[in-house]
C-alpha positions as CSV (number, residue, x, y, z in Angstrom):
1,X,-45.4,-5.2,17.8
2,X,-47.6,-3.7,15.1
3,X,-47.9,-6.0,12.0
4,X,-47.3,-5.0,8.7
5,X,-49.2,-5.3,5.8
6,X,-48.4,-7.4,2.9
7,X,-47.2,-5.1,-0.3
8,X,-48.9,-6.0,-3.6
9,X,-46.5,-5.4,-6.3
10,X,-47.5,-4.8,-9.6
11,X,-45.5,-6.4,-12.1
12,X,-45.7,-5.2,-15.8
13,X,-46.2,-8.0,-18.2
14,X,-44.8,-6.6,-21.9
15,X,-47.8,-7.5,-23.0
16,X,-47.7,-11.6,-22.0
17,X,-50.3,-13.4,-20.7
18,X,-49.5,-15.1,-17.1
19,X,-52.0,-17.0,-15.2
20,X,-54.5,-17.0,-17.7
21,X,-55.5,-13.6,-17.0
22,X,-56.8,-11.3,-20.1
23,X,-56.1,-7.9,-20.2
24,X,-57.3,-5.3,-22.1
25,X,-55.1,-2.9,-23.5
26,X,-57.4,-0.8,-25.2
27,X,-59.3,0.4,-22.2
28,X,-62.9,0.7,-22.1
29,X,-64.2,3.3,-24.5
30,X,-67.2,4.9,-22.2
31,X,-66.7,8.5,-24.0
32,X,-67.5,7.4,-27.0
33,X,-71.2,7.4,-26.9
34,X,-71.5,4.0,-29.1
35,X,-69.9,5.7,-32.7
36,X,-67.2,3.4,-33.8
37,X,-64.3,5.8,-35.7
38,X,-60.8,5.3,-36.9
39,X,-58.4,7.2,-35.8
40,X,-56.1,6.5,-38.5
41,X,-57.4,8.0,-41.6
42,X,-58.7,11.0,-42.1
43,X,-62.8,10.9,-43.0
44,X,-62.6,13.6,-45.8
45,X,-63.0,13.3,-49.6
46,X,-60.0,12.9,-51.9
47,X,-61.3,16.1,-53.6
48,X,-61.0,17.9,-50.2
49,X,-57.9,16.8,-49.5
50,X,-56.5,17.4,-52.9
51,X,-57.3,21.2,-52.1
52,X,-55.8,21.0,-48.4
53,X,-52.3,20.0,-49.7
54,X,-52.3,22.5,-52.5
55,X,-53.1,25.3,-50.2
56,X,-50.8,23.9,-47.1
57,X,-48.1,24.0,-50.3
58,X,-49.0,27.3,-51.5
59,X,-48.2,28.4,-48.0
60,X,-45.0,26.7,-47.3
61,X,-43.5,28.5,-50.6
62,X,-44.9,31.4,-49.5
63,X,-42.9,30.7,-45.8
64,X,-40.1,29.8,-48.1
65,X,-39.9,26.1,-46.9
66,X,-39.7,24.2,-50.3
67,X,-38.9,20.8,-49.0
68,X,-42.2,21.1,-46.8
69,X,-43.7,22.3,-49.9
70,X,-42.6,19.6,-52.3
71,X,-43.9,17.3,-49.5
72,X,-47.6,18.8,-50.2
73,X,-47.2,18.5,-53.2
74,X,-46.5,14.7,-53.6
75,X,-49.7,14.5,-51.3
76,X,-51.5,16.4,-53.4
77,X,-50.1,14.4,-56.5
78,X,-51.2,11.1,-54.7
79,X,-54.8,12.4,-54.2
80,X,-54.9,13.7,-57.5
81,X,-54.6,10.1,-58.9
82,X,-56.8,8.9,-56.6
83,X,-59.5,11.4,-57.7
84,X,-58.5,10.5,-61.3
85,X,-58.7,6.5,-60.3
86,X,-62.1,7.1,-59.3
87,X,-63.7,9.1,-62.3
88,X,-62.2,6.7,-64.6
89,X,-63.9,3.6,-62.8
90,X,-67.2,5.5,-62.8
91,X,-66.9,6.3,-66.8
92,X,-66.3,2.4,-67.4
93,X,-69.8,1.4,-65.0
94,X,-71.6,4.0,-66.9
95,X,-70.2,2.6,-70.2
96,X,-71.0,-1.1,-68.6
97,X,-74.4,0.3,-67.8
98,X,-75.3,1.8,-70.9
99,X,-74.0,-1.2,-72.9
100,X,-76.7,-3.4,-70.9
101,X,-79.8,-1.1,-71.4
102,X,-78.9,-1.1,-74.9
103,X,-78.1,-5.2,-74.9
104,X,-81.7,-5.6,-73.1
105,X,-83.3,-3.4,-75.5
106,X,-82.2,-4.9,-78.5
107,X,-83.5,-8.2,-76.8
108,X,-86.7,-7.0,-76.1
109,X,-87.3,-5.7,-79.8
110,X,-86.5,-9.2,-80.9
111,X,-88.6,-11.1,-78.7
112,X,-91.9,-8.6,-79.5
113,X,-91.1,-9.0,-83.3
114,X,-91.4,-12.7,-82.6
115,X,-94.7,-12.3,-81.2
116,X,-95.9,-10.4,-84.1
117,X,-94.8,-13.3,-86.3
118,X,-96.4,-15.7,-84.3
């Protein structure tokens, strides 16, 4: 009679590794053209996304959804420390900045008035 040929089952491994064979889960990433991004957070500014929530809650009031509203808003509270995080850390390196031109001056005065001396 006519033979049959054998069936290849694929079995589905939950993620375990049998017979020392590595798979890739990810899947090769060909579309990309080389550039490396997350997906999971969002590449704009804490400024920018400070405005985004307010207007996204400005509109949801306006639709009359205050719970989506409130929602934005704690995002936009959240950014708004973030923003305020930011500036404050800035003002201190300026401040640490300042205080080391002024150190380095003061250090360079005495060492010329030594040389005068001298």
């Amino acid at each position: 009679m006519f033979q049959r040929k054998p069936r290849r089952f694929r079995r589905r491994s939950n993620g375990r590794n049998h017979g020392g064979k590595v798979q890739n889960r990810m899947g090769s990433h060909s579309f990309e053209n080389g550039i490396n991004r997350n997906n999971f957070r969002n590449s704009l500014s804490a400024e920018r996304l400070f405005e985004k929530y307010i207007s996204l809650a400005k509109e949801a009031t306006s639709s009359g959804d205050k719970t989506l509203s409130e929602n934005y808003l704690q995002h936009a509270d959240h950014f708004k420390r973030v923003i305020e995080e930011k500036n404050k850390n800035r003002e201190q390196n300026k401040v640490n900045v300042t205080d080391k031109t002024i150190d380095n001056n003061k250090t360079d005065k005495t060492i010329d008035n030594n040389k005068v001396e001298d």
